[in-house]
N, C-alpha and C positions, 0 to 999 in steps of 0.2 A: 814366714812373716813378710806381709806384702812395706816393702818403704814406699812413702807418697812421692811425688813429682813436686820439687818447687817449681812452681811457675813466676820468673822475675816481674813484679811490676813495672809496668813501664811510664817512668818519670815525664812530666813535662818540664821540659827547662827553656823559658821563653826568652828568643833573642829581641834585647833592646835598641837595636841598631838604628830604628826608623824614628825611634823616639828623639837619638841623638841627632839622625837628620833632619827633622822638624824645627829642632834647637838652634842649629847649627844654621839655617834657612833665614833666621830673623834676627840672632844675636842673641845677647842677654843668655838666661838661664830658665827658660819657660817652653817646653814643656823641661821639668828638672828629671834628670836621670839618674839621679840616685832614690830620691823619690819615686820616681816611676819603680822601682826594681823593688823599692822594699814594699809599694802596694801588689807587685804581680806576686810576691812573696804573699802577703796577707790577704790575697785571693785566693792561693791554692797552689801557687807554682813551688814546683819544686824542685825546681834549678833557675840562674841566671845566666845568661849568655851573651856575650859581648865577641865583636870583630873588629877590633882594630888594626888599620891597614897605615900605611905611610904618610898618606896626604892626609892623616885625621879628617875625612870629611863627613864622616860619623863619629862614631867614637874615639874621643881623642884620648892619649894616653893618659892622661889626671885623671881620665873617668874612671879606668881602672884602677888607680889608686885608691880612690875616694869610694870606690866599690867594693870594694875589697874591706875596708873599713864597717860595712854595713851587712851585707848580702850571708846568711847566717844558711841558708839551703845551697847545695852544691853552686860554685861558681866556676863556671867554663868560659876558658878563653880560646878564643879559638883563629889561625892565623898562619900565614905564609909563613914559617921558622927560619927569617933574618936575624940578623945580630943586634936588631932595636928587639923585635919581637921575641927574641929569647931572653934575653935582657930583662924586658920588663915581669915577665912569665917568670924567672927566678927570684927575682925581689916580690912578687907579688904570694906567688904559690898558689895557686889555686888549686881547688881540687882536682879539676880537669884542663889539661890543654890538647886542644883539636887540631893537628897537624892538617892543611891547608894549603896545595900548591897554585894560589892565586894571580897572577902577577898584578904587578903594583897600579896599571892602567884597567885591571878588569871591573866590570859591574857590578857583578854578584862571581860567586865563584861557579865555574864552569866544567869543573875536570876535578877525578882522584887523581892520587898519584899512581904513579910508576913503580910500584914497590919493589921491582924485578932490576930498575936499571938504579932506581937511587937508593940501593940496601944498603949501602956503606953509608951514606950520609944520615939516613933515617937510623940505622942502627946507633950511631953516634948519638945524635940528637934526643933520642928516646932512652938512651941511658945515662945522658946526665941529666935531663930532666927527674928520670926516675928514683936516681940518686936524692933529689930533693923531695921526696915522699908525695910527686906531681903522679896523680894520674894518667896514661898518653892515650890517644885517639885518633886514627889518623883515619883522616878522609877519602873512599876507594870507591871507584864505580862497581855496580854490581858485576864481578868476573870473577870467577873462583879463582886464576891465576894470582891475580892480585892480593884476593885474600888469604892467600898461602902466603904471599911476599910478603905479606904482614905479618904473619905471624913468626917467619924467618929474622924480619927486625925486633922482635920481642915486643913490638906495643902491647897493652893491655886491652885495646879494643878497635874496634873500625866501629868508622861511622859511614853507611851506605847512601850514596849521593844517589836523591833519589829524585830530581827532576825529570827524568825518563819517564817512571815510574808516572810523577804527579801529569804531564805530557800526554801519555796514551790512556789514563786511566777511565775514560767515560768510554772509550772509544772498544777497548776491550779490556777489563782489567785482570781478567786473569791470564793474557798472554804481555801484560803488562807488568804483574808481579813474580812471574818466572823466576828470570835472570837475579833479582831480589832472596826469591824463598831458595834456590843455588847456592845463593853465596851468605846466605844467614845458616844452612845446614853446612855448609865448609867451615862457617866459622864457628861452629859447635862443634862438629868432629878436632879444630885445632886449639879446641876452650879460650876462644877470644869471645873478649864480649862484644855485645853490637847496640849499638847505635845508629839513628838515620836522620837523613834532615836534609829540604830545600823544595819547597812547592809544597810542603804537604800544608792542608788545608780540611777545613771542616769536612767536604765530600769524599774526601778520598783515605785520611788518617783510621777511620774505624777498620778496613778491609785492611789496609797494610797492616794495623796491629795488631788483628785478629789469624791471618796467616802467617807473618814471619815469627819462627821458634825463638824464645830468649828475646825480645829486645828489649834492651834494658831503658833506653831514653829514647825519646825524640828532641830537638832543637827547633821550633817553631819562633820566625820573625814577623817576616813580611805580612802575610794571611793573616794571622792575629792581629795589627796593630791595623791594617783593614777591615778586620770585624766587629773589632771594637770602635770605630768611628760610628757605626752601625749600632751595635748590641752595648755599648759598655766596656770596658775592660773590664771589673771584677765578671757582667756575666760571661762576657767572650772566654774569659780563662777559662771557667765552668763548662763552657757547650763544649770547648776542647778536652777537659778533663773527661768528661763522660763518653769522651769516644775511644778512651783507655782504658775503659772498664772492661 
Protein backbone atom coordinates (compact mmCIF):
# COMPACT_ATOMS: atom_id res chain seq x y z
CA UNK A 1 0.00 0.00 0.00
CA UNK A 2 1.62 2.98 -1.55
CA UNK A 3 1.22 6.26 1.63
CA UNK A 4 1.10 9.82 -0.26
CA UNK A 5 3.79 12.43 0.47
CA UNK A 6 2.32 15.51 2.36
CA UNK A 7 3.77 18.25 0.75
CA UNK A 8 3.55 21.46 3.59
CA UNK A 9 1.98 24.51 2.08
CA UNK A 10 3.86 27.33 2.32
CA UNK A 11 2.24 30.17 4.11
CA UNK A 12 2.78 33.93 3.51
CA UNK A 13 3.15 35.87 6.59
CA UNK A 14 3.58 39.63 5.48
CA UNK A 15 6.06 41.80 7.63
CA UNK A 16 4.30 45.24 8.48
CA UNK A 17 7.35 47.04 9.44
CA UNK A 18 7.53 49.63 6.54
CA UNK A 19 3.97 50.32 7.25
CA UNK A 20 5.05 51.29 10.78
CA UNK A 21 7.84 53.38 9.26
CA UNK A 22 5.75 55.47 7.02
CA UNK A 23 3.57 56.11 10.33
CA UNK A 24 6.11 56.73 12.39
CA UNK A 25 7.79 59.43 9.47
CA UNK A 26 4.71 62.04 9.79
CA UNK A 27 3.19 61.34 13.28
CA UNK A 28 -0.41 60.76 13.86
CA UNK A 29 -1.82 57.33 13.15
CA UNK A 30 -2.00 57.16 9.12
CA UNK A 31 -0.96 54.73 7.54
CA UNK A 32 -2.89 52.68 10.85
CA UNK A 33 -1.17 49.30 11.51
CA UNK A 34 -3.48 47.40 12.96
CA UNK A 35 -5.54 48.23 9.99
CA UNK A 36 -3.09 47.59 7.63
CA UNK A 37 -2.58 43.85 9.18
CA UNK A 38 -6.19 42.96 9.40
CA UNK A 39 -6.54 44.03 5.50
CA UNK A 40 -3.30 41.93 4.46
CA UNK A 41 -5.27 39.29 6.53
CA UNK A 42 -8.54 39.82 4.32
CA UNK A 43 -6.31 39.80 1.16
CA UNK A 44 -4.97 36.39 1.70
CA UNK A 45 -2.25 36.55 4.08
CA UNK A 46 -1.61 34.11 6.18
CA UNK A 47 0.38 35.20 8.80
CA UNK A 48 1.43 38.61 10.30
CA UNK A 49 4.85 39.67 11.18
CA UNK A 50 6.22 42.29 13.19
CA UNK A 51 9.99 43.47 14.25
CA UNK A 52 10.31 45.38 16.98
CA UNK A 53 13.56 46.52 17.97
CA UNK A 54 14.67 48.97 21.00
CA UNK A 55 14.57 52.52 19.49
CA UNK A 56 10.80 51.59 18.30
CA UNK A 57 11.52 53.18 15.09
CA UNK A 58 9.04 51.00 13.45
CA UNK A 59 7.22 49.16 15.37
CA UNK A 60 6.60 50.14 18.63
CA UNK A 61 5.72 47.83 21.40
CA UNK A 62 1.78 48.94 21.77
CA UNK A 63 1.73 47.74 18.14
CA UNK A 64 2.07 44.52 19.34
CA UNK A 65 -0.27 44.81 21.93
CA UNK A 66 -2.92 46.16 19.93
CA UNK A 67 -2.15 43.41 17.37
CA UNK A 68 -2.27 40.78 18.96
CA UNK A 69 -5.96 41.87 19.89
CA UNK A 70 -6.91 41.70 16.14
CA UNK A 71 -4.44 39.44 13.95
CA UNK A 72 -6.68 36.06 14.05
CA UNK A 73 -3.84 34.03 11.14
CA UNK A 74 -0.53 33.20 12.78
CA UNK A 75 1.20 36.18 14.35
CA UNK A 76 5.08 36.19 14.46
CA UNK A 77 7.25 38.22 16.32
CA UNK A 78 10.17 38.25 15.46
CA UNK A 79 13.54 39.88 17.31
CA UNK A 80 16.86 40.09 19.08
CA UNK A 81 15.75 37.90 22.54
CA UNK A 82 16.64 40.82 25.27
CA UNK A 83 14.72 41.12 28.46
CA UNK A 84 12.26 43.97 26.85
CA UNK A 85 11.85 41.60 23.88
CA UNK A 86 11.05 38.38 25.77
CA UNK A 87 9.15 40.22 27.96
CA UNK A 88 6.74 41.35 25.69
CA UNK A 89 6.82 37.85 23.60
CA UNK A 90 5.38 36.32 27.04
CA UNK A 91 2.62 38.61 27.77
CA UNK A 92 1.84 38.62 24.30
CA UNK A 93 2.01 34.79 23.09
CA UNK A 94 2.05 34.55 19.78
CA UNK A 95 2.09 31.79 17.74
CA UNK A 96 5.48 32.31 16.46
CA UNK A 97 8.56 34.06 17.92
CA UNK A 98 11.62 34.33 15.49
CA UNK A 99 14.91 34.46 17.26
CA UNK A 100 17.06 37.34 15.74
CA UNK A 101 20.61 38.16 16.47
CA UNK A 102 20.26 41.81 15.46
CA UNK A 103 22.00 44.49 17.26
CA UNK A 104 20.29 47.41 18.46
CA UNK A 105 22.11 50.02 15.80
CA UNK A 106 21.52 47.53 12.69
CA UNK A 107 19.34 48.29 9.60
CA UNK A 108 17.83 45.30 8.63
CA UNK A 109 19.07 42.15 10.08
CA UNK A 110 22.30 40.92 8.72
CA UNK A 111 23.46 37.69 10.22
CA UNK A 112 22.02 34.03 11.73
CA UNK A 113 23.16 33.03 14.66
CA UNK A 114 25.90 31.11 16.05
CA UNK A 115 23.98 28.21 17.15
CA UNK A 116 27.30 26.33 18.10
CA UNK A 117 28.75 28.95 20.46
CA UNK A 118 25.41 30.39 21.81
CA UNK A 119 23.64 26.83 22.60
CA UNK A 120 23.31 27.39 26.25
CA UNK A 121 21.58 30.58 25.84
CA UNK A 122 19.47 29.62 22.94
CA UNK A 123 18.57 26.45 24.77
CA UNK A 124 17.38 28.56 27.71
CA UNK A 125 15.56 30.97 25.70
CA UNK A 126 13.52 28.49 23.52
CA UNK A 127 12.39 26.41 26.44
CA UNK A 128 10.84 28.87 28.44
CA UNK A 129 9.33 30.22 25.67
CA UNK A 130 8.13 26.88 24.72
CA UNK A 131 6.80 26.28 27.99
CA UNK A 132 4.25 29.05 27.03
CA UNK A 133 2.84 26.99 24.23
CA UNK A 134 5.09 29.81 21.89
CA UNK A 135 6.28 28.37 18.84
CA UNK A 136 10.36 29.12 18.28
CA UNK A 137 12.16 29.91 15.10
CA UNK A 138 15.47 30.92 15.00
CA UNK A 139 17.15 32.79 12.32
CA UNK A 140 20.33 30.81 10.59
CA UNK A 141 22.44 31.43 7.43
CA UNK A 142 22.33 28.77 5.07
CA UNK A 143 25.17 26.15 6.76
CA UNK A 144 24.37 22.85 7.75
CA UNK A 145 26.51 23.31 10.88
CA UNK A 146 24.35 25.73 12.12
CA UNK A 147 21.47 23.91 11.35
CA UNK A 148 22.39 21.06 13.40
CA UNK A 149 23.14 23.69 16.37
CA UNK A 150 19.52 24.27 16.01
CA UNK A 151 18.37 21.49 16.25
CA UNK A 152 20.71 20.73 19.50
CA UNK A 153 18.78 23.94 21.06
CA UNK A 154 15.45 22.06 20.52
CA UNK A 155 13.86 25.02 18.51
CA UNK A 156 10.90 23.94 16.52
CA UNK A 157 12.12 25.59 13.23
CA UNK A 158 14.84 27.70 11.52
CA UNK A 159 14.16 30.37 9.40
CA UNK A 160 16.88 30.61 6.49
CA UNK A 161 18.35 34.11 5.97
CA UNK A 162 18.19 34.32 2.75
CA UNK A 163 19.59 37.66 1.35
CA UNK A 164 22.61 35.75 -0.37
CA UNK A 165 20.27 33.81 -1.89
CA UNK A 166 17.93 36.97 -3.04
CA UNK A 167 21.82 38.82 -3.94
CA UNK A 168 23.19 36.20 -6.51
CA UNK A 169 19.84 35.11 -7.69
CA UNK A 170 19.68 36.64 -11.47
CA UNK A 171 23.27 36.31 -11.73
CA UNK A 172 23.21 32.41 -11.20
CA UNK A 173 20.38 30.95 -9.34
CA UNK A 174 21.02 27.72 -9.02
CA UNK A 175 24.70 28.10 -7.55
CA UNK A 176 22.77 30.63 -5.70
CA UNK A 177 20.18 28.17 -4.06
CA UNK A 178 22.72 25.51 -3.15
CA UNK A 179 23.94 26.28 0.19
CA UNK A 180 19.83 26.91 0.80
CA UNK A 181 18.55 23.26 -0.61
CA UNK A 182 21.89 21.86 2.04
CA UNK A 183 20.61 23.24 4.71
CA UNK A 184 16.57 22.75 4.03
CA UNK A 185 17.60 18.76 3.59
CA UNK A 186 19.73 18.89 6.98
CA UNK A 187 16.74 20.29 8.36
CA UNK A 188 14.53 17.40 7.19
CA UNK A 189 16.81 14.75 8.21
CA UNK A 190 16.73 16.57 11.95
CA UNK A 191 12.49 17.23 11.59
CA UNK A 192 12.98 20.91 12.00
CA UNK A 193 10.75 22.86 10.24
CA UNK A 194 11.80 25.73 7.87
CA UNK A 195 11.17 28.86 7.18
CA UNK A 196 12.88 31.80 5.13
CA UNK A 197 12.94 35.36 4.71
CA UNK A 198 14.74 38.73 3.76
CA UNK A 199 14.99 40.04 0.04
CA UNK A 200 12.72 37.63 -1.32
CA UNK A 201 10.76 39.38 -3.85
CA UNK A 202 8.34 38.62 -6.59
CA UNK A 203 11.49 37.51 -9.14
CA UNK A 204 13.13 35.24 -7.09
CA UNK A 205 10.34 33.59 -4.38
CA UNK A 206 8.70 31.11 -7.16
CA UNK A 207 12.28 29.24 -7.69
CA UNK A 208 13.18 29.26 -3.93
CA UNK A 209 9.75 27.63 -3.24
CA UNK A 210 9.68 25.36 -5.83
CA UNK A 211 13.18 23.85 -4.89
CA UNK A 212 13.59 23.98 -1.10
CA UNK A 213 11.92 20.58 0.39
CA UNK A 214 9.27 21.37 3.32
CA UNK A 215 8.99 24.97 3.61
CA UNK A 216 6.70 25.86 5.69
CA UNK A 217 6.48 30.02 5.49
CA UNK A 218 8.03 32.79 4.05
CA UNK A 219 8.14 36.35 6.04
CA UNK A 220 7.94 38.99 3.32
CA UNK A 221 8.25 42.91 4.22
CA UNK A 222 10.11 45.25 2.43
CA UNK A 223 9.39 43.92 -1.52
CA UNK A 224 5.77 43.76 -0.87
CA UNK A 225 5.09 47.06 0.68
CA UNK A 226 7.13 48.31 -2.60
CA UNK A 227 4.92 46.48 -4.89
CA UNK A 228 2.12 47.48 -3.52
CA UNK A 229 2.83 51.36 -3.89
CA UNK A 230 2.81 49.99 -7.60
CA UNK A 231 0.16 47.15 -7.93
CA UNK A 232 -2.11 47.50 -4.80
CA UNK A 233 -1.82 45.82 -1.66
CA UNK A 234 -4.88 43.49 -1.86
CA UNK A 235 -3.33 42.56 -5.49
CA UNK A 236 0.48 42.78 -4.49
CA UNK A 237 -0.55 39.91 -1.69
CA UNK A 238 -2.15 37.96 -4.66
CA UNK A 239 1.00 38.17 -7.23
CA UNK A 240 2.85 36.88 -4.13
CA UNK A 241 0.59 34.24 -3.21
CA UNK A 242 0.60 32.75 -6.59
CA UNK A 243 4.28 32.21 -6.54
CA UNK A 244 3.43 29.54 -3.58
CA UNK A 245 1.51 27.68 -5.70
Amino acid sequence: MRHAFVVPMTKLSVNINKIATLRNARGGNRPNVVQTALDCERFGAEGITVHPRPDERHIRYQDVYDLKEVVTTEFNIEGNPTPDFLRIVKEVRPAQATLVPDAPDAITSNAGWDTVKYKDFLTDVIGELKELGIRTSIFVDPVERMVEGAAAVATDRIELYTEAYASEYLQNREQAIAPYLAAARKAQEYKLGLNAGHDLDLDNLKYLHDTLPGLQEVSIGHALICDALYFGLENTIQLYLRQLK
